[in-house]
C-alpha positions in Angstrom: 116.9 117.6 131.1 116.6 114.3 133.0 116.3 112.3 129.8 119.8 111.7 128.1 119.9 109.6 124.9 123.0 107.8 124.4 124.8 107.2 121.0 124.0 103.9 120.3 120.4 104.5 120.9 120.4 107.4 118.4 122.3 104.9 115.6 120.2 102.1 116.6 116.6 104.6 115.8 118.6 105.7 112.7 118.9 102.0 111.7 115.3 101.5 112.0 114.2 105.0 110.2 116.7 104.1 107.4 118.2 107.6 108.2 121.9 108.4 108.0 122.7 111.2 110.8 126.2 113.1 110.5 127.4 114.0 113.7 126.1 117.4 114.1 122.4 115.9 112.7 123.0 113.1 115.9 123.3 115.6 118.7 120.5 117.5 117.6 118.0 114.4 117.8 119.4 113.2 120.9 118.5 116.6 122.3 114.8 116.6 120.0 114.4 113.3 122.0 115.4 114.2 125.1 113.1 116.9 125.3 110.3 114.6 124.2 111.1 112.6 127.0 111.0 115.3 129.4 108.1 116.2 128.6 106.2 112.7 128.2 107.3 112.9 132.0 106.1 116.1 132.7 102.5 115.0 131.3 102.9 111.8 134.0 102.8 114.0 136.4 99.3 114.7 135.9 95.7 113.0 137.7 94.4 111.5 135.4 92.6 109.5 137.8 88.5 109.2 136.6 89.1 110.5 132.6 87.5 108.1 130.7 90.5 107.4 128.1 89.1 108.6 124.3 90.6 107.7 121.0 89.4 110.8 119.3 89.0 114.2 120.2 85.7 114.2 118.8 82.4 112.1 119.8 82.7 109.7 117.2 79.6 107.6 116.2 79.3 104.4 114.5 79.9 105.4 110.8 78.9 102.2 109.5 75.5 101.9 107.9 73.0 99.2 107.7 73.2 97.5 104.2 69.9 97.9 102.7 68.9 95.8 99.6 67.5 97.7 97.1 65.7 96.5 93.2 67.6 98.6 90.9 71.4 98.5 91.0 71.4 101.0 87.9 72.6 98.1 85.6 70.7 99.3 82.7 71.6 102.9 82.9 75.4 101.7 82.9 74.5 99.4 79.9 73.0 102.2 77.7 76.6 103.8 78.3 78.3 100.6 77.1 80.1 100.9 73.5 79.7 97.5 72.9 77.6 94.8 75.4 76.8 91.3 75.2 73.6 90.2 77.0 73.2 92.0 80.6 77.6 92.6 80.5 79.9 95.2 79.0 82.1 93.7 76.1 85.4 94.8 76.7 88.7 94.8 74.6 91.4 91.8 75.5 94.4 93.2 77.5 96.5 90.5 77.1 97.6 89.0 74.0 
């Protein structure tokens, strides 16, 4: 393990994760993270040389779509649901007094 955590990095990510570590809970992350390290190293090591870089592991299209106006909203359908309406709007009861 080439990758040693000292103490006051340890309190200083327990700070920031709002954790509190007793001392046994402290030596077990500094050795979590230490082998995290190691192994964010070991992944260095390879040639990555001509990947394209992805941000998914699937092909991932454009999801957006076009908007598309269309005539009928479904205004009237809503409305024949409506308790109580006033004109083209639902009449609703007053929440605050």
């Amino acid at each position: 393990m080439s990758n040693i955590i000292s103490d006051e990095t340890i309190e200083y990510v327990g700070i920031l994760a709002k954790l509190e570590l007793n001392d046994e809970e402290k030596e077990r992350a500094k050795k979590d993270m230490g082998e995290m390290l190691d192994y964010i190293d070991k992944l260095n090591e390879l040639d990555t040389t001509g990947v394209e870089p992805m941000s998914h592991v699937f092909p991932v299209n454009n999801v957006f779509r076009e908007d598309a106006v269309v005539n009928n909203d479904g205004r009237e359908a809503v409305l024949l649901n409506a308790p109580e309406r006033k004109e083209d709007c639902l009449v609703v009861p007053k929440t605050i007094v």
